[in-house]
C-alpha positions in Angstrom: 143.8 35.0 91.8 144.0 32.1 89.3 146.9 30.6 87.1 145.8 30.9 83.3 147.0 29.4 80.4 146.9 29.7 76.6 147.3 27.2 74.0 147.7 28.9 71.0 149.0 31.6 72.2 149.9 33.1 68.4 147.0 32.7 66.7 144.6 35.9 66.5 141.9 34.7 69.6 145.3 33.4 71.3 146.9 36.4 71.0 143.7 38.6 71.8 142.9 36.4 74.8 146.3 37.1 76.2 145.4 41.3 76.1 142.3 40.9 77.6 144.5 39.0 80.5 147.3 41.0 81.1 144.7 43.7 82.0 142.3 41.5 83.9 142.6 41.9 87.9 141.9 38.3 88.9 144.6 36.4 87.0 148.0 35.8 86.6 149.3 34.0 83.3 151.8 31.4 84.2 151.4 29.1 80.7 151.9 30.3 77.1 152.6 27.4 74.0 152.0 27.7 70.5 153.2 25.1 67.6 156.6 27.3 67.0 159.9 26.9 65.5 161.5 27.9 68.6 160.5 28.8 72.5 161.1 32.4 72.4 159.1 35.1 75.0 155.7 35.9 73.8 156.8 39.4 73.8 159.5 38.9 70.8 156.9 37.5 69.1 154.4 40.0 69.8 156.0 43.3 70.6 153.1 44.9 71.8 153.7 43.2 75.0 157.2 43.9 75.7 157.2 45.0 79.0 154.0 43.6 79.7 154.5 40.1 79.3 157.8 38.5 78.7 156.9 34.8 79.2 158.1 32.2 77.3 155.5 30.4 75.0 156.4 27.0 75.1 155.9 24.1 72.3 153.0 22.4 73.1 153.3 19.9 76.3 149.3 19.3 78.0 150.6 17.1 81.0 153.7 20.1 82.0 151.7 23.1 81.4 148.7 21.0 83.4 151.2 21.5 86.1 150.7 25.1 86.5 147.5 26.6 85.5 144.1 26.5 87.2 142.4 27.3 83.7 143.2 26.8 80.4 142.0 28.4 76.8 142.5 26.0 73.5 142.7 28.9 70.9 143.3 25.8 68.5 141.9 24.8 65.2 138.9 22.6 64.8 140.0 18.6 64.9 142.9 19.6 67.7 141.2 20.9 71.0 139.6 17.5 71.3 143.2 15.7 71.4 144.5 18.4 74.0 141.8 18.7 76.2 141.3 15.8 78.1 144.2 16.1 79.4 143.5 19.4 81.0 140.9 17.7 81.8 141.9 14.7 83.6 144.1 17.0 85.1 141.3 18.5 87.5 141.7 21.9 84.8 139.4 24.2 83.9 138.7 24.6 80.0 137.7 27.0 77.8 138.0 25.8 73.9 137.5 28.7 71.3 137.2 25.7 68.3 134.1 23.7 67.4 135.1 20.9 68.6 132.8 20.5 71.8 129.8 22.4 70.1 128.4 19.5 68.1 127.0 15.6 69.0 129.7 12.9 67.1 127.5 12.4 64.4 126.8 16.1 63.4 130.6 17.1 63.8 131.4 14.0 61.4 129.0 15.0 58.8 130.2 19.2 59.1 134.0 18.5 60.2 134.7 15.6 58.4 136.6 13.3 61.4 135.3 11.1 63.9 135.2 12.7 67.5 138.0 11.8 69.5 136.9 12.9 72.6 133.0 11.6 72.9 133.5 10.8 76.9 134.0 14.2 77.9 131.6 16.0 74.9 128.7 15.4 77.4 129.7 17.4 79.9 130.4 20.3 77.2 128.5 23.8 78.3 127.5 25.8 75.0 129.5 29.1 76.5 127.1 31.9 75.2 126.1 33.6 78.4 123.2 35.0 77.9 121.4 31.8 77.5 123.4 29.8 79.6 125.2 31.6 82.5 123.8 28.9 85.6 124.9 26.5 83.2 128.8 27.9 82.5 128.6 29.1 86.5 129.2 25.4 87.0 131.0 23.7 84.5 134.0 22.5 84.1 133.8 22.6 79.9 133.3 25.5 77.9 132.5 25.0 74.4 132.9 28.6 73.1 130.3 29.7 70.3 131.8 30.7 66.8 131.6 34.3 65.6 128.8 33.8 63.6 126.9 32.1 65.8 126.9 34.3 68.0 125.8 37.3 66.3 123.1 34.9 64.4 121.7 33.3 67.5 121.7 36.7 69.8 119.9 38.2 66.7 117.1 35.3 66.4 116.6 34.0 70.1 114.2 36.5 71.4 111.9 36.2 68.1 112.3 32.2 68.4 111.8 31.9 72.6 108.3 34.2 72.5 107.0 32.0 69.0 106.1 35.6 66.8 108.2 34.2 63.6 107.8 31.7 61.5 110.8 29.0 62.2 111.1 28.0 58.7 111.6 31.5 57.2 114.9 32.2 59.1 117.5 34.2 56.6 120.8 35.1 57.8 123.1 37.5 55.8 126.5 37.9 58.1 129.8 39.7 56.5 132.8 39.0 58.5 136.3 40.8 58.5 139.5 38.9 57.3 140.3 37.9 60.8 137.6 35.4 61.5 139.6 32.7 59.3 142.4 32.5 61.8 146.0 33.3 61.2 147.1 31.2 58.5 148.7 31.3 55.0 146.0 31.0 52.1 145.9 32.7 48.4 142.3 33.5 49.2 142.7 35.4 52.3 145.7 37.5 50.9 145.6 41.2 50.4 145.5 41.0 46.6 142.2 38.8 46.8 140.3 40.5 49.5 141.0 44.2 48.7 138.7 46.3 46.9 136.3 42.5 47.0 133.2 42.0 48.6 132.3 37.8 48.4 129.4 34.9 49.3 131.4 31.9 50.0 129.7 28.2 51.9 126.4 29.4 50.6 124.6 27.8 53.1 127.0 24.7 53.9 128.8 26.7 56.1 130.1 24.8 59.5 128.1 27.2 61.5 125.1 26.5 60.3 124.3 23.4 62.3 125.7 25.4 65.4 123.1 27.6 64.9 120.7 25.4 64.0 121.1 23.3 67.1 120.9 26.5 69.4 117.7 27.7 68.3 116.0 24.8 68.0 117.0 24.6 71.9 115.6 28.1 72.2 112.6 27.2 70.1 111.5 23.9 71.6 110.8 23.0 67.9 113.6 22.0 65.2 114.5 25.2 63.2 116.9 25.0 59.6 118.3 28.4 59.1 119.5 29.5 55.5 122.9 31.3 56.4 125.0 32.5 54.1 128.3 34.5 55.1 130.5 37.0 52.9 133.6 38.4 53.5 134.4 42.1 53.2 137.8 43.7 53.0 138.6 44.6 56.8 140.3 43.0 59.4 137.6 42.9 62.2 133.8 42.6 63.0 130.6 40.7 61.7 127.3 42.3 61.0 124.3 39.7 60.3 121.0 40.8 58.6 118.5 38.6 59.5 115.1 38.4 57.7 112.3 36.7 59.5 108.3 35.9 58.6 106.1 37.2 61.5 103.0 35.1 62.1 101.9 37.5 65.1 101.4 41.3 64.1 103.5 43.8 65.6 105.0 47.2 65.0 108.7 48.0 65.5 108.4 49.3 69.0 106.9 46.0 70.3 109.6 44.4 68.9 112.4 46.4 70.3 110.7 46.1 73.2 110.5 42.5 73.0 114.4 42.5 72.5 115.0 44.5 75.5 113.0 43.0 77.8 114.6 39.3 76.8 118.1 41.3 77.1 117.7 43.6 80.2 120.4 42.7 82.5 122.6 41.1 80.0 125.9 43.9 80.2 127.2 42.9 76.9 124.1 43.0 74.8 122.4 46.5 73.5 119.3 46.8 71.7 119.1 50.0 69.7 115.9 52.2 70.2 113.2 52.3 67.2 114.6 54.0 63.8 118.5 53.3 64.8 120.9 50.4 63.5 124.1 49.2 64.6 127.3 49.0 62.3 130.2 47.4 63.2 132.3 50.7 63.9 130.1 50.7 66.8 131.3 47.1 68.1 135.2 47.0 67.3 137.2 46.0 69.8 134.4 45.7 72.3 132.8 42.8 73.6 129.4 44.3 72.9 126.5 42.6 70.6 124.9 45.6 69.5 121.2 45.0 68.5 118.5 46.7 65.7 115.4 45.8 65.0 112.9 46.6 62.2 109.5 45.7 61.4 108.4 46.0 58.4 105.0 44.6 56.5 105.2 40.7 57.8 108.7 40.7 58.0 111.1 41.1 61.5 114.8 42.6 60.3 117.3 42.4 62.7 120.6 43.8 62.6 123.7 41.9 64.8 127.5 43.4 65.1 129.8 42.3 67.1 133.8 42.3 67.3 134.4 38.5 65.7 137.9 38.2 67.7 136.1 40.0 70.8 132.5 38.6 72.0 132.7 36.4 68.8 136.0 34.8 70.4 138.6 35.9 73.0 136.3 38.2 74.6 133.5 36.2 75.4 135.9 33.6 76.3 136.9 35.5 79.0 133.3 36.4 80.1 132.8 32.7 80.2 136.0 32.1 82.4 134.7 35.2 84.7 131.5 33.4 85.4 133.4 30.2 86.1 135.5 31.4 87.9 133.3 33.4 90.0 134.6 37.0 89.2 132.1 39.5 88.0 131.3 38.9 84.3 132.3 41.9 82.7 136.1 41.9 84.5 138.9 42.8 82.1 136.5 43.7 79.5 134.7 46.9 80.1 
């Protein structure tokens, strides 16, 4: 049994986070804060876990919650984690951070986030926590930089094509539609009902955040630098992300090879599925899982591949959790099957 904690605890991956924990056999959840206008129990807040949960969520204190936690999530906003975590840090703590801010080299996360990095002595030791590339890697860190939702679905949709060299690297086109939720819980005129009802819209055409996230990932996977164009929409629901992703073969190949490919670079991942030939994912199929659910299509010259996933789930709280299970030594898919 370990002593979790949750920084953010109010936000939507806070608040997820914390449901995937009370159900989760190997931890107890001894540390709740959130910036709040008063200490209150997380169940008055959140009614859903009255009952369930009836600890206090704190304002935010590092050192006293460092106190009495083994692990902690950050389920903060980009430009805080990196004030917050080394302290856990120091502290001999476990971390998982659901931002960016431990995804990116100084430089990059300047140019993308707009601030210097605040935290560049412990950025090194940061483990990129997507699993199925880097589960040795998150088995024995003490960092989790936690991939965004887009990411996520972008890179698990790419990687196989990119690790066995059958696409061109410069033809890369990534079409993802995200729900409402994926911009955090937050007042803004553009994410209001009125605005995003009955509205389908492109928005960072391309100078999305993400991108270099992704960019740096598969060029990793590659061995060769790779420059996506990504564009994300947003459609009028509160949940999921499917990404269309359009890619040049330079090796011929018919659909079955290719969702054989897929499986083959997949089998024994539990929270991936690649669809057979002639069936696609939609994100009715991933909601409220933490499944990536795979398609793939060849047509002419060109590889389509189809990515969903939950965007608070495996493109947050959930795989934050998975990441924590292989830390932690519990069996990856624990509280979230």
């Amino acid at each position: 049994m370990i002593k979790v904690g949750v920084v953010g605890a109010t936000g939507y991956a806070g608040e997820e986070v914390i449901k995937i924990l009370i159900n989760h056999k190997g931890v107890e959840i001894t540390e709740l804060s959130a910036v709040i206008d008063k200490e209150e129990p997380i169940s008055s807040i959140f009614p859903v876990f009255k009952g369930r949960l009836d600890l206090i969520c704190h304002k935010p204190d590092a050192q006293k919650m460092a106190k009495n936690i083994d692990l902690v999530f950050l389920a903060l906003p980009h430009k805080v984690s990196m004030e917050i975590a080394p302290v856990f840090l120091k502290a001999g703590k476990l971390v998982v951070d659901l931002s960016a801010d431990y995804r990116l080299d100084p430089g990059v996360y300047k140019v993308w986030y707009g601030v210097e990095h605040k935290d560049t002595a412990n950025l090194p030791q940061a483990v990129y926590g997507l699993p199925e590339l880097y589960h040795d890697e998150i088995k024995k860190a003490k960092l989790i930089a936690n991939p965004g939702c887009y990411p996520t679905s972008a890179i698990l949709g790419v990687a196989p094509a990119a690790r066995e060299g059958i696409i061109d690297k410069n033809s890369i086109i990534i079409d993802s539609k995200s729900g409402v939720t994926g911009a955090g819980r937050k007042p803004d005129l553009a994410l209001s009902f009125g605005e995003v009802n009955e509205n389908l819209k492109a928005y960072k055409v391309n100078e999305h955040q993400h991108k270099p996230e992704i960019n740096r990932i598969l060029s990793l996977v590659a061995g060769s630098a790779i420059d996506v164009v990504f564009t994300p929409h947003l459609i009028p629901m509160n949940r999921g992300i499917l990404s269309t992703i359009y890619m040049k073969l330079n090796k011929k190949i018919d659909t079955k090879a290719a969702v054989d490919l897929y499986k083959k670079f997949y089998k024994g991942k539990p929270f991936v599925k690649v669809y057979d030939e002639g069936k696609l994912p939609q994100i009715k199929d991933v909601v409220f899982t933490n499944f990536c659910d795979i398609g793939v299509k060849v047509t002419g010259d060109t590889l389509i591949v189809i990515a969903c996933i939950d965007n608070l789930k495996k493109g947050a709280a959930g795989q934050a959790v998975q990441n924590m299970n292989i830390m932690a030594g519990f069996d990856e898919t624990e509280g979230l099957m």
